[in-house]
C-alpha positions as CSV (number, residue, x, y, z in Angstrom):
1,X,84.7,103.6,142.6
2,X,83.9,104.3,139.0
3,X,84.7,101.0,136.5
4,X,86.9,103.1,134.5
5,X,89.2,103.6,137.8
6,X,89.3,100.1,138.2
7,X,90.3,99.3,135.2
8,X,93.2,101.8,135.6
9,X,94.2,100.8,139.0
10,X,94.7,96.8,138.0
11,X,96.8,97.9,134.7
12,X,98.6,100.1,136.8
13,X,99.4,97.9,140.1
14,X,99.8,94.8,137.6
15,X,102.6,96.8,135.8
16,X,104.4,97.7,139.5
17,X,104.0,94.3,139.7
18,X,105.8,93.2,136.8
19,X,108.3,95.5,136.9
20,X,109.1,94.7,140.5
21,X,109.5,91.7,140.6
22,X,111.7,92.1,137.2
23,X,113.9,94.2,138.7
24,X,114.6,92.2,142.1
25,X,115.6,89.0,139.8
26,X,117.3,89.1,136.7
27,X,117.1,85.6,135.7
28,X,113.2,85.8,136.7
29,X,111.5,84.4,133.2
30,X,107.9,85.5,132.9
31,X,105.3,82.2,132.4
32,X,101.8,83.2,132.8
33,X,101.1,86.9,130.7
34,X,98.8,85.7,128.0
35,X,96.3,85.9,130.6
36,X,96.7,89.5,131.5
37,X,96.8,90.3,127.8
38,X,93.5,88.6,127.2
39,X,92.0,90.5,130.3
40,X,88.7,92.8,129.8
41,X,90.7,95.3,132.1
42,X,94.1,95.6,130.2
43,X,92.3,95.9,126.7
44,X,90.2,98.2,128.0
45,X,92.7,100.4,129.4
46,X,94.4,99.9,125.2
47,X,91.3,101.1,124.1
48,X,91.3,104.2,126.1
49,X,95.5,105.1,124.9
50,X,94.4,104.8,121.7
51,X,91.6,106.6,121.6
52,X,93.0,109.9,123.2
53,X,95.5,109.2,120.1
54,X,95.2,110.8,117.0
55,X,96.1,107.8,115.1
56,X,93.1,106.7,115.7
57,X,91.1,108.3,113.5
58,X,93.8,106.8,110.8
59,X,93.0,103.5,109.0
60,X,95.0,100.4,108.4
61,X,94.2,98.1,105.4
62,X,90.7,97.2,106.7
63,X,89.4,101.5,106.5
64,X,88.1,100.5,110.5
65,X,88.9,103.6,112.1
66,X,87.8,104.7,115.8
67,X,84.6,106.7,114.1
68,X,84.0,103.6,113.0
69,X,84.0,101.5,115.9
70,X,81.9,103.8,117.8
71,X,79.1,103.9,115.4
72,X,78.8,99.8,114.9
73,X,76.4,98.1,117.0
74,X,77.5,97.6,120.5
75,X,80.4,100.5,120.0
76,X,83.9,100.2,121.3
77,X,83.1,97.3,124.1
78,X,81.3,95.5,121.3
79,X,84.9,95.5,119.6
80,X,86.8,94.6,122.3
81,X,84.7,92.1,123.3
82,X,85.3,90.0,119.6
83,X,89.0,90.7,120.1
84,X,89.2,88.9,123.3
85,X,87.2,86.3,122.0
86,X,89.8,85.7,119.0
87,X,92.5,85.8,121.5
88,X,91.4,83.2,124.0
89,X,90.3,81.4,121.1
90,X,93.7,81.4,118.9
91,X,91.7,82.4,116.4
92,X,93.4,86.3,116.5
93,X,95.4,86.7,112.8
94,X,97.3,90.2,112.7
95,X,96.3,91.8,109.3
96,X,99.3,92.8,106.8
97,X,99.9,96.9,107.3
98,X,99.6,99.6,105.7
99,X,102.3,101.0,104.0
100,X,103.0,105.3,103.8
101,X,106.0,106.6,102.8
102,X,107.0,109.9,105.0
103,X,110.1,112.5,104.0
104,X,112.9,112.5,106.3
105,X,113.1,115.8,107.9
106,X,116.1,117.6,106.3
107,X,116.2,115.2,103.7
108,X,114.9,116.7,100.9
109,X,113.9,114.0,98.4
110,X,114.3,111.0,100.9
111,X,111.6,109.0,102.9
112,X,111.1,106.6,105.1
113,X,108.5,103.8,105.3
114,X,105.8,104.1,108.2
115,X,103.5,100.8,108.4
116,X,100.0,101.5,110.0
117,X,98.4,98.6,110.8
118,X,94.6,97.7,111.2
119,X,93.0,99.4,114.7
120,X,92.4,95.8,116.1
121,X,96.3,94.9,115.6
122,X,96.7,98.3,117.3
123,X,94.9,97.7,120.3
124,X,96.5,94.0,120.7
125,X,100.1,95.4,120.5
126,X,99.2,98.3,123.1
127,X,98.2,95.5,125.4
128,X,101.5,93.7,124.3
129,X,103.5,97.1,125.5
130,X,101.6,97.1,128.8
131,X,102.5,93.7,129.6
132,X,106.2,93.3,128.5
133,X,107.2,97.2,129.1
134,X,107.7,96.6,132.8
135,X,109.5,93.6,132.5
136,X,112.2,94.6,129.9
137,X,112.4,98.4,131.2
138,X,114.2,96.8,134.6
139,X,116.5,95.2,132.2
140,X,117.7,98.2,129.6
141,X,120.3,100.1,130.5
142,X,120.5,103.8,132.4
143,X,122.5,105.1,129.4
144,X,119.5,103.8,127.0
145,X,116.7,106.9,126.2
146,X,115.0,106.4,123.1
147,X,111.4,105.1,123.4
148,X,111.3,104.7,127.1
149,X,108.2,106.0,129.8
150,X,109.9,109.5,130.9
151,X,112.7,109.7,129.2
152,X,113.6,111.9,126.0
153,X,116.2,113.6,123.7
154,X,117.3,116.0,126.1
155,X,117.8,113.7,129.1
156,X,120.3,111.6,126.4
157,X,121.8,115.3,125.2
158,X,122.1,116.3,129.3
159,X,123.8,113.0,130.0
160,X,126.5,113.7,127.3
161,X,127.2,117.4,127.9
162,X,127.9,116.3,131.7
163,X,130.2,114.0,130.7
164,X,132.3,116.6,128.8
165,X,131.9,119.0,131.8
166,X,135.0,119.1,134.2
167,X,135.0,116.9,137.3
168,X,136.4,117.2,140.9
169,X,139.5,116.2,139.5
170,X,140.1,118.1,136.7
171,X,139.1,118.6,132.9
172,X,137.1,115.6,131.2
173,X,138.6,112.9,130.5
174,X,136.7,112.6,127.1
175,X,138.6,113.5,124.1
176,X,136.5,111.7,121.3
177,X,133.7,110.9,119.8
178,X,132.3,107.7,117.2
179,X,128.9,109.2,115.8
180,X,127.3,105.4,115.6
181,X,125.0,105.1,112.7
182,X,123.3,101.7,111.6
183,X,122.1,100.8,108.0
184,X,118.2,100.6,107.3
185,X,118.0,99.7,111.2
186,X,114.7,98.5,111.7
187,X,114.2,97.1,108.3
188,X,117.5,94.8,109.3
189,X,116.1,93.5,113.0
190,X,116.8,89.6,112.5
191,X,113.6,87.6,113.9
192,X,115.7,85.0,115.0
193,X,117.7,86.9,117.2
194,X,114.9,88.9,118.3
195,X,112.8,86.3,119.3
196,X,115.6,84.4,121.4
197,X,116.4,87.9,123.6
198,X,112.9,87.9,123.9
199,X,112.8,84.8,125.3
200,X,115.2,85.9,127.9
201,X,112.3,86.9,129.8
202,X,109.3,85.9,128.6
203,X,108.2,82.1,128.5
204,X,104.5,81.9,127.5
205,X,104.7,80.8,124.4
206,X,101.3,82.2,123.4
207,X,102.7,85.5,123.7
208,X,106.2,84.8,122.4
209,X,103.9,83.3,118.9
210,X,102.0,86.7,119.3
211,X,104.9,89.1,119.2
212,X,106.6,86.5,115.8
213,X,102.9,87.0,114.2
214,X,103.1,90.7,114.7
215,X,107.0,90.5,112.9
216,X,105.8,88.1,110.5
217,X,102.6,90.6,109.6
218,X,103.1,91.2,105.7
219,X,103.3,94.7,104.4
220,X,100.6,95.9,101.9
221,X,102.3,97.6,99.2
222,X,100.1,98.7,96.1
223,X,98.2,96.2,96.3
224,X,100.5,93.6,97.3
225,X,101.1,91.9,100.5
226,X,104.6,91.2,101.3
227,X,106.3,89.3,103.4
228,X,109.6,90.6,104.9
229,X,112.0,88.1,106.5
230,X,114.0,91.1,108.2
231,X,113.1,94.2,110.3
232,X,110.4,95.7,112.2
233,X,107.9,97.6,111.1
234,X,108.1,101.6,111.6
235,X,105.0,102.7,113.3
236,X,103.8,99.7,115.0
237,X,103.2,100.2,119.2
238,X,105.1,97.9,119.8
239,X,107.9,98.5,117.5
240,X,110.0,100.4,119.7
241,X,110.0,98.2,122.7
242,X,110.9,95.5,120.5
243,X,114.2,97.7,119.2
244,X,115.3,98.8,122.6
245,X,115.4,94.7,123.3
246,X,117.4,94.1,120.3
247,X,119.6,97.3,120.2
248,X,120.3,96.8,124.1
249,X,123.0,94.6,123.2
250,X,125.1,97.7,122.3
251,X,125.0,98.9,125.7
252,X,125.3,95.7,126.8
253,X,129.1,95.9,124.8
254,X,129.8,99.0,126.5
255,X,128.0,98.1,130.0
256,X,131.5,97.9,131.7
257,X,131.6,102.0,131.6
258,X,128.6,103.5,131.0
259,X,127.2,101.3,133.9
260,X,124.7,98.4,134.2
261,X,121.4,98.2,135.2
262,X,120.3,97.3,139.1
263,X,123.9,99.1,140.4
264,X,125.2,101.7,141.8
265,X,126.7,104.8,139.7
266,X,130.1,104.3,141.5
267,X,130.9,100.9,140.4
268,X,131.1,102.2,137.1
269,X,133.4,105.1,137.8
270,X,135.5,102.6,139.3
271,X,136.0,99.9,136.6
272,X,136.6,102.9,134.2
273,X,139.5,104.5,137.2
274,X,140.8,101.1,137.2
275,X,141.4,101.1,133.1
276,X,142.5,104.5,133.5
277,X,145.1,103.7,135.6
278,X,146.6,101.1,133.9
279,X,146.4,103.1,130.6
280,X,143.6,101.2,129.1
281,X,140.9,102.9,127.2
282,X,137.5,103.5,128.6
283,X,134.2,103.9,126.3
284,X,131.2,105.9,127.3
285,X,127.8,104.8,125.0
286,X,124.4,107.2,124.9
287,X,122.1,105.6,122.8
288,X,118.9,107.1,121.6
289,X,116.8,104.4,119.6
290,X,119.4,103.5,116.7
291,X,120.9,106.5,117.4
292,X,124.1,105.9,119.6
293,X,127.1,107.9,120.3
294,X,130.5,106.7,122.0
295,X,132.6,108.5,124.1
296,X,136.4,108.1,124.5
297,X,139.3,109.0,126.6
298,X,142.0,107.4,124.5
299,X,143.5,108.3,121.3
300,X,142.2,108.8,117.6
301,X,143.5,105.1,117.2
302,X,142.2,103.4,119.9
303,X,139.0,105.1,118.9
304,X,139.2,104.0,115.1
305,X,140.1,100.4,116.4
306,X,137.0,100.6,118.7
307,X,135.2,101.6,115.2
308,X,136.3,98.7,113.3
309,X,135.4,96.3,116.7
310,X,132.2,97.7,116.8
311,X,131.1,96.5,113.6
312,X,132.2,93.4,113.7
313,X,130.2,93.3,117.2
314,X,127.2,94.0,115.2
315,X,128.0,92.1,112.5
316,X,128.5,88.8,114.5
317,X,125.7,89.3,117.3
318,X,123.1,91.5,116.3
319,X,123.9,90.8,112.2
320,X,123.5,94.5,111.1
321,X,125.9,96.4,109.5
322,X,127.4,99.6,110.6
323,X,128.0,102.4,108.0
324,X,131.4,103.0,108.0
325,X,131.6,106.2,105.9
326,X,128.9,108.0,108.0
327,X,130.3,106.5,111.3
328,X,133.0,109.5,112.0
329,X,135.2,109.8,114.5
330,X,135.5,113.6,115.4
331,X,136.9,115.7,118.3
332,X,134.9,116.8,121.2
333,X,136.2,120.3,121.0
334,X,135.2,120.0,116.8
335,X,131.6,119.2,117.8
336,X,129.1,116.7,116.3
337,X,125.7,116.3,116.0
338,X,123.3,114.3,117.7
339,X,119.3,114.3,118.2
340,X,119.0,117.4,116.5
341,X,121.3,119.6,118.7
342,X,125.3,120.3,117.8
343,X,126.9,119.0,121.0
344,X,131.1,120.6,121.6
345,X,133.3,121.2,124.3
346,X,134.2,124.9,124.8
347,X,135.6,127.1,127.4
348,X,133.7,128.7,129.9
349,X,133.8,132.6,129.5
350,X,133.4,132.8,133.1
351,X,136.0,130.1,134.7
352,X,138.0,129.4,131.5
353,X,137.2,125.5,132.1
354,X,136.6,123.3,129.3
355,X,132.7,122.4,129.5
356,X,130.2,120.3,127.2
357,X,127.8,123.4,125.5
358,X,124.6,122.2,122.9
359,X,124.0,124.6,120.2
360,X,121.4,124.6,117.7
361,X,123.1,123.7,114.2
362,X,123.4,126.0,111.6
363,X,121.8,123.5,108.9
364,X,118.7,123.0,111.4
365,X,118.1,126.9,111.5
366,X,118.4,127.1,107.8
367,X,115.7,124.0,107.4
368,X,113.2,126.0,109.4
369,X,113.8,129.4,107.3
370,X,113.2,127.0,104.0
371,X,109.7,125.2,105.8
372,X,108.6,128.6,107.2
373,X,109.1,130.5,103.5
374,X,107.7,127.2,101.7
375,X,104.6,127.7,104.0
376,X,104.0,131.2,103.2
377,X,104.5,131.3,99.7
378,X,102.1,128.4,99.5
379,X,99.7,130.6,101.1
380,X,97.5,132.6,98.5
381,X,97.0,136.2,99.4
382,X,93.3,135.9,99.0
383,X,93.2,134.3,102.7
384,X,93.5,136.3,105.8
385,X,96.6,136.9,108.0
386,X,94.5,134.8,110.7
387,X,95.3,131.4,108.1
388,X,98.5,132.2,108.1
389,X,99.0,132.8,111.5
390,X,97.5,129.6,112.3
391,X,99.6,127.6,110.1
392,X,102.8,129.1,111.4
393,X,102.3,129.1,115.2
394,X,102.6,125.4,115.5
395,X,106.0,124.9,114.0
396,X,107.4,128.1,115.7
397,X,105.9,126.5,119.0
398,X,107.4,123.3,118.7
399,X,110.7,124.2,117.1
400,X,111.5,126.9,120.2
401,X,110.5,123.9,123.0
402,X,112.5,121.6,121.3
403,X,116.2,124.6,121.0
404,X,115.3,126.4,123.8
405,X,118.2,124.6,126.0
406,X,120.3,125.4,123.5
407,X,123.5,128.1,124.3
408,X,122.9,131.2,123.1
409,X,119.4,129.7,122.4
410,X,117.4,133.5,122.9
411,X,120.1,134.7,120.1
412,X,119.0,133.0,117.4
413,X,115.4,133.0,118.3
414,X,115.9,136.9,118.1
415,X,117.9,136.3,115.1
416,X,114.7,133.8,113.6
417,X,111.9,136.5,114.9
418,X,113.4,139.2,112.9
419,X,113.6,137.1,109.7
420,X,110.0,136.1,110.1
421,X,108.7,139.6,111.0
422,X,109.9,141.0,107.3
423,X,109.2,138.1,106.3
424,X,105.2,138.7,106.7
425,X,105.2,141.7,106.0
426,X,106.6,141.0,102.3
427,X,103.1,138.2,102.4
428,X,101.1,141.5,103.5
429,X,102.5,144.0,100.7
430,X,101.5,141.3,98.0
431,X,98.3,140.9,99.4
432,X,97.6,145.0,100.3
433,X,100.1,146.3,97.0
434,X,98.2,149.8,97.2
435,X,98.8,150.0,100.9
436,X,101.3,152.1,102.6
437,X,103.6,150.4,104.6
438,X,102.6,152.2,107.9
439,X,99.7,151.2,107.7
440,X,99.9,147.5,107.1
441,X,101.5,148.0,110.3
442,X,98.9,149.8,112.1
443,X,96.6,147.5,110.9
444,X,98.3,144.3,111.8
445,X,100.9,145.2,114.2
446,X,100.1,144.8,117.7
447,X,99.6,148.0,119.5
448,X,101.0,146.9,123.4
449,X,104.4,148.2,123.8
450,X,105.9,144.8,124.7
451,X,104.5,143.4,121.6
452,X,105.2,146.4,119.0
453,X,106.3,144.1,115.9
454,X,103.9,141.3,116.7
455,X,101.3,140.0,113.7
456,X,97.9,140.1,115.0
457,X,94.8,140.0,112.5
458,X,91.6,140.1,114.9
459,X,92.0,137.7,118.2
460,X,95.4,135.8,116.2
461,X,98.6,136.8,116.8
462,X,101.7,135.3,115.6
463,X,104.5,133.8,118.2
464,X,107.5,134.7,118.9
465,X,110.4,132.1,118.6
466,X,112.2,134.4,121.8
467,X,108.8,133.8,124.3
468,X,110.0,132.0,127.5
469,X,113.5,132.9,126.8
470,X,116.0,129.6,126.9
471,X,116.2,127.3,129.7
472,X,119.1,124.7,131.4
473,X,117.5,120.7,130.7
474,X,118.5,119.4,134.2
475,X,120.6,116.1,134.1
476,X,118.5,113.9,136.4
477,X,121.0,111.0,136.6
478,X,119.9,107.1,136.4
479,X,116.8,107.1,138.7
480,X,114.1,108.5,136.0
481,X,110.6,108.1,137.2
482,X,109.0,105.8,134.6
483,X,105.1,105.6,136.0
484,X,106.3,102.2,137.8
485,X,108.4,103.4,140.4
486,X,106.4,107.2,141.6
487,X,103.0,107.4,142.5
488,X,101.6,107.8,139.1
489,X,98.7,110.3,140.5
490,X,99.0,112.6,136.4
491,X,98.5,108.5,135.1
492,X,94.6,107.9,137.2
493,X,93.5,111.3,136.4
494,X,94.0,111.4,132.7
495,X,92.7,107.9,133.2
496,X,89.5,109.0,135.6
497,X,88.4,112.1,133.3
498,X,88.3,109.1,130.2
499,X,86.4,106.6,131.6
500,X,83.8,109.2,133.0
501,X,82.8,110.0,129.4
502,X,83.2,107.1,128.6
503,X,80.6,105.5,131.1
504,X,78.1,108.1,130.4
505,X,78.7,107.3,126.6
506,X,77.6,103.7,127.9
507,X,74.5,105.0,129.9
508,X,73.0,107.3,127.6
């Protein structure tokens, strides 16, 4: 067996492990991990995530980048040989981070702050993740999506559309909605309380002083290092495990209905029956990161109580503060939006039944139009169709695999492929203005009758937003395959076809 296989068989099985024996006992708390941190095998297994990472090639405050690992003397194992060193040693420092301000997406004129520490902090806190990611995953909550091995935006947006669909006994129970949203989040994460949920599980206390020197890490800021008593910093690997711990206590609050972790889904449906019955209101949480939305079956005030609770929930245990103004409490059959999609309850045209539909928001549609026109007024004429078609093809590929589970998702992509068509051809009259309009299209137009008002210059052509049609995201309940629990065979051969190159890098 090759040593790169190895390597990914004991990170692997040690992670089964970990998140076994996590999972059978609750109260289990986690003594002896420094070791497998320090191991040749885990960091090893670091090195090769971050490599086939394109942050990699982006430097923290020390310009090391993996170019520049590569080319030292002794290369990558070289590197990760002086890391271990420090670690076993105590000697290991994490470096203050870089700071880069990024513009929120729809946002124009607002940005949020993205720290990018040193490679060698990097590859410490992926080991960090690989350790602890097991152990707390057993622990966070099946209504909990953000930042979590196999989950994504859709399973969270499938899980709340099937709660407004009707059930065996009738119409949803769900009537409203509180859109949760958190000031400055991660920049408010309290150490203290942090570090002591932490804790919960994990009582080696060189790790637990790892994970406070990775919080305490200043933040390089023109030149300055500072040193921030709050938050955690955006962009760090380990930065979203260490928010799921903390934010978990909001599904924690709500635990009672939206189920716990380790039981079954009917305990849950019975506890919220039992409320029901006596007239008692029940609460249904999807979180997504810090971004959380609560369901409701009672009324307007019971939700706008529930509002005012909340915060001072968060206020007392977690001591962040929820925005109250931007916190709304809205209808399900109004709609509201959440993780990019507009999520309301409307009839079925077939049965008449109310159901939960996602549609794709009129504000997101007309933030693409403004990116798309931005992009090819930017472009001069004097380059080719070919630059153009490059630039575009990306954002049209990711924006229709992100909508295409919308409703009436294959409208609007018609809708969007219309728009963009003229809106090339305008590009192509400024760059040809003593050309006739036919034929800039028979130049540029693709000639196959499936294709007739396709943009091809040479072997480019420009895609359509309507390709692949729209799609239903299945709901795939509370038992997600996380790499832990399935066979992992996609995990050992990414892992295999690394370490192959990278042994004959070693050989040559």
């Amino acid at each position: 067996m090759r040593p790169g296989a190895v390597n990914t068989a004991f990170v692997l099985d040690m992670q089964r492990k970990l998140h076994r024996w996590s999972v059978a006992n609750a109260e289990k708390v986690f003594a002896d991990l420094f070791n497998i941190v320090c191991d040749r095998r885990t960091l090893l297994e670091s090195w090769r995530r971050l490599t086939r990472n394109k942050g990699s090639r982006t430097p923290g405050t020390d310009g090391v980048t993996r170019k520049t690992v590569e080319e030292q003397l002794g290369g990558a194992v070289r590197f990760i040989e002086d890391i271990r060193g420090e670690l076993r040693s105590g000697t290991y420092r994490p470096e203050p981070v870089r700071q880069r301000l990024i513009p929120k997406p729809g946002k124009p004129g607002k940005v949020r702050p993205l720290g990018i520490p040193t490679l060698k902090d990097r590859l410490v806190q992926m080991a960090l993740k690989l350790v602890l990611e097991p152990i707390f995953e057993a622990d966070f909550y099946p209504t909990s999506y953000g930042f979590r091995p196999g989950r994504s935006t859709h399973d969270a947006l499938a899980k709340i559309q099937r709660r407004l669909h009707p059930t065996p006994s009738g119409t949803s129970e769900y009537r409203f909605v509180i859109e949760g949203d958190i000031k400055g989040c991660f920049d408010a994460v309290d150490h203290h309380v942090l570090m002591e949920r932490v804790r919960r599980r994990v009582g080696d206390r060189k790790v637990l002083r790892l994970v406070l020197a990775f919080l305490k890490a200043g933040v390089m800021i023109e030149g300055t290092v500072r040193h921030p008593v709050t938050g955690t910093p955006q962009g760090g690997i380990i930065s979203p495990l260490l928010a799921n711990v903390y934010l978990a206590a909001i599904d924690e609050r709500y635990g009672r209905w939206s189920m716990r972790p380790r039981e079954r889904p009917q305990n849950a449906a019975d506890r919220r029956l039992y409320d029901r019955r006596r007239n008692r209101p029940t609460f249904y949480a999807v979180r997504y990161a810090d971004d959380f939305v609560v369901l409701t079956d009672g009324t307007r005030e019971e939700a706008e109580a529930e509002k005012f609770a909340l915060a001072q929930f968060l206020k007392m245990e977690l001591r962040m503060e929820l925005s109250m103004e931007k916190t709304r409490i809205t209808g399900v059959g109004e709609g509201f939006d959440f993780l990019g999609y507009r999520v309301v309850q409307t009839k079925a045209r077939r049965t008449g039944r109310m159901v939960g539909n996602l549609f794709i928001p009129k504000s997101k549609l007309k933030d693409l139009r403004h990116k798309i026109k931005v992009r090819v007024r930017a472009t001069p004429t004097g380059q080719a169709l070919a630059d153009l078609i490059d630039d575009l093809n990306p954002v049209i590929t990711g924006w229709r695999n992100y909508y295409r589970y919308a409703t009436w998702a294959t409208r609007d992509f018609a809708s969007l492929d219309w728009w963009l068509w003229e809106r090339i051809g305008r590009w192509l009259h400024r760059k040809h203005p003593k050309t006739t309009w036919q034929e800039l299209r028979r130049r540029f137009q693709a000639t196959a009758p499936d294709s007739r008002w396709r943009w091809v210059d040479g072997p480019r052509s420009l895609r359509f937003f309507r390709e692949g049609g729209s799609l239903h995201f299945p709901h795939r309940g509370i038992r997600i395959p996380n790499g832990w629990n399935d066979p992992g065979e996609k995990f050992r051969k990414g892992a295999d076809r690394f370490w192959a190159s990278f042994n004959t890098l070693m050989d040559a």
